[in-house]
C-alpha positions as CSV (number, residue, x, y, z in Angstrom):
1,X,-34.6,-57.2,39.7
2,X,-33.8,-55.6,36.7
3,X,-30.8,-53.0,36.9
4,X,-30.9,-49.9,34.5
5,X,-28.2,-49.4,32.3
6,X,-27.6,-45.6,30.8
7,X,-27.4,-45.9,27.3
8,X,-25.3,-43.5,25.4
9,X,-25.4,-42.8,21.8
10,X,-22.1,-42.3,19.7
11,X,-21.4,-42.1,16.1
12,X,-18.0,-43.3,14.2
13,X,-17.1,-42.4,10.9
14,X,-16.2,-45.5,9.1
15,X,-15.2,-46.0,5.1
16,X,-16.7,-48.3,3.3
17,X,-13.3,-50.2,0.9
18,X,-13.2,-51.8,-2.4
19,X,-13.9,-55.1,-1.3
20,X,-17.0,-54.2,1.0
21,X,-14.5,-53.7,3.8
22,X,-14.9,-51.7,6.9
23,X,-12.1,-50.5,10.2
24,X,-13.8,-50.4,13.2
25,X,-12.0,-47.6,15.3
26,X,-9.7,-48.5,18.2
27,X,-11.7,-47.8,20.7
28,X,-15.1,-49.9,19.3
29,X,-12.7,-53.1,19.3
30,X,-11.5,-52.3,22.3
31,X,-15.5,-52.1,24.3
32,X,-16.3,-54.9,21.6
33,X,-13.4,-56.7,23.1
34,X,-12.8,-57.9,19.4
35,X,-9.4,-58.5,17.8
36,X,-8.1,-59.7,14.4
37,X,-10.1,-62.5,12.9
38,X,-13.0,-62.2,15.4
39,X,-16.4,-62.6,13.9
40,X,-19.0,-60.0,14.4
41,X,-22.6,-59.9,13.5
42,X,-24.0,-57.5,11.6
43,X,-28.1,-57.3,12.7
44,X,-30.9,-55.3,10.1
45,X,-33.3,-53.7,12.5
46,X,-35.8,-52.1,9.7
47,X,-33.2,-49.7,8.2
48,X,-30.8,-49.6,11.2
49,X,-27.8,-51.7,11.0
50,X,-26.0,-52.9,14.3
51,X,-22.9,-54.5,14.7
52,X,-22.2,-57.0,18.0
53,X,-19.5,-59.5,18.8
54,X,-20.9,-63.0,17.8
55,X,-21.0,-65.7,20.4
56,X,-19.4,-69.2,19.2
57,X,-22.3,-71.7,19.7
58,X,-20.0,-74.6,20.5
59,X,-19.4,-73.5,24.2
60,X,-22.9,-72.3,24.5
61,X,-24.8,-75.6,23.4
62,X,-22.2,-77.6,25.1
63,X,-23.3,-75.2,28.8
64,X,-27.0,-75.9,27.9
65,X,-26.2,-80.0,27.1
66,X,-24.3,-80.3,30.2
67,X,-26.9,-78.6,32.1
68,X,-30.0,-80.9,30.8
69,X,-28.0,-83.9,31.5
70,X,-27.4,-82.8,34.9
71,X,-31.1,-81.5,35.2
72,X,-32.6,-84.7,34.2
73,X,-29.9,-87.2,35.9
74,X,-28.7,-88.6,33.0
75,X,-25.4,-89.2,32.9
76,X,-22.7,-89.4,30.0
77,X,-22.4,-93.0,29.6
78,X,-26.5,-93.2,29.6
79,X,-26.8,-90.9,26.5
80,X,-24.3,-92.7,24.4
81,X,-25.8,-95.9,25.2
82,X,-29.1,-94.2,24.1
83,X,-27.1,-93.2,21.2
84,X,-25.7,-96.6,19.9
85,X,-28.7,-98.1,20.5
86,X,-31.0,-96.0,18.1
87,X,-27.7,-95.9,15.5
88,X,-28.3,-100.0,15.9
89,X,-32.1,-99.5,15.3
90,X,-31.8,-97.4,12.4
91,X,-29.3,-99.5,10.8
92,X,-32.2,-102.4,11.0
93,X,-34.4,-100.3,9.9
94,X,-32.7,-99.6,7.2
95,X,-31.2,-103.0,5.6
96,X,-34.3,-105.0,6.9
């Protein structure tokens, strides 16, 4: 089941700098949950603009890797056996 969520519409003055730099107000980092040095992505939705906390993809591919190999029964030790022995086939391939 799908929940509804109320969605609220609010506008914050920003100021466009020099160098192409914008501040988020205090209180957008803070419901961003974004701090110093975060990376944020900035989405083009015809001429909208959005801006939403970026996900790392590290932690996210690593979830969906761990979650194929335990899907499929494979275990750790299998795929890098896999692994050296394709690195061993295309190194034949390759100086044969």
């Amino acid at each position: 089941m799908i929940q509804e969520q109320e969605i609220t519409l609010e506008t914050y003055p920003v100021r466009l700098r020099s160098r192409g730099q914008i501040t988020l107000p205090q209180s957008v980092r803070e419901r961003l949950d974004v701090s110093d040095g975060d990376f944020l992505l900035l989405v083009e939705v015809g001429d909208l603009f959005f801006i939403t906390p970026k996900p790392l993809q590290v932690p996210r591919l690593a979830d969906k890797i761990a979650d194929l190999i335990d899907d499929s029964g494979v275990s750790l030790a299998d795929l890098l056996q896999g692994l050296a022995e394709e690195r061993a086939s295309i190194w034949q391939e390759r100086n044969s």
